[in-house]
C-alpha positions as CSV (number, residue, x, y, z in Angstrom):
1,X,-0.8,-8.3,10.0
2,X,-0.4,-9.0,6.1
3,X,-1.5,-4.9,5.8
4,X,2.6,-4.3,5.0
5,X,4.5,-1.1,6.4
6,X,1.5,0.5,7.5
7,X,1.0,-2.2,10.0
8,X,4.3,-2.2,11.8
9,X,3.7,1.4,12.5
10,X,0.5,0.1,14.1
11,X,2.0,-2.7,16.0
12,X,5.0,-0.4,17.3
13,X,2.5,2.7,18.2
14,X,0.2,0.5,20.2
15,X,1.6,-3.1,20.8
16,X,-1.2,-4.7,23.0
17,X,-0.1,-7.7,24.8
18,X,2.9,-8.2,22.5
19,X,6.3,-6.7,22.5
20,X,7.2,-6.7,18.7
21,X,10.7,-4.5,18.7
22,X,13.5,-4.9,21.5
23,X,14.3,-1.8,22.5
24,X,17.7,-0.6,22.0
25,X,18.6,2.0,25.3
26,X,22.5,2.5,25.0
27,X,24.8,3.4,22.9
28,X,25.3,6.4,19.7
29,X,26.1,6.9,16.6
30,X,28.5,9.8,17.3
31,X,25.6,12.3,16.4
32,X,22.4,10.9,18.2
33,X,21.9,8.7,21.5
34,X,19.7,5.7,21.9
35,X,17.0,6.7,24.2
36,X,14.1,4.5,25.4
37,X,10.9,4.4,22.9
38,X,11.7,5.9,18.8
39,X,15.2,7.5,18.1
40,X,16.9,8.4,15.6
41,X,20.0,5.7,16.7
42,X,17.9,2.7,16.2
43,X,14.1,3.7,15.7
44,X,12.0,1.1,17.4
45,X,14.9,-1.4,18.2
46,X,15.3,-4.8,16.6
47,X,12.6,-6.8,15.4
48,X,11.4,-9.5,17.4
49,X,10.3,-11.7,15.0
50,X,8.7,-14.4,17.2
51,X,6.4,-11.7,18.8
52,X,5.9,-10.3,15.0
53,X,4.5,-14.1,13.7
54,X,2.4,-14.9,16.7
55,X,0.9,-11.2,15.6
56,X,0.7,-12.3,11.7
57,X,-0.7,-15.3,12.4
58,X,-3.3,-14.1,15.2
59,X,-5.1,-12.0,12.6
């Protein structure tokens, strides 16, 4: 998990057992809705950072 950016792109693209980002499904910011999965409103969602340790310190 130490491999920096590249490895949240990894853990958000193919998250296994863990669910590393909360996904945000309502709301705008006047231009763009949030829509399940990536957008533009608030990419992935919000980190969960519990999910994102037991990841860092699994590897």
């Amino acid at each position: 998990m130490l491999g920096g950016v590249p490895t949240f792109y990894q853990v958000a693209n193919h998250p296994g057992n863990f669910q590393p980002y909360t996904d945000v499904v309502e709301g705008t910011n006047l231009f763009y809705p949030a829509t399940p999965n990536w957008d533009y409103v608030t990419g992935w969602g919000s980190p969960n950072f519990n999910q994102l340790l037991q990841l860092g310190l699994a590897e």
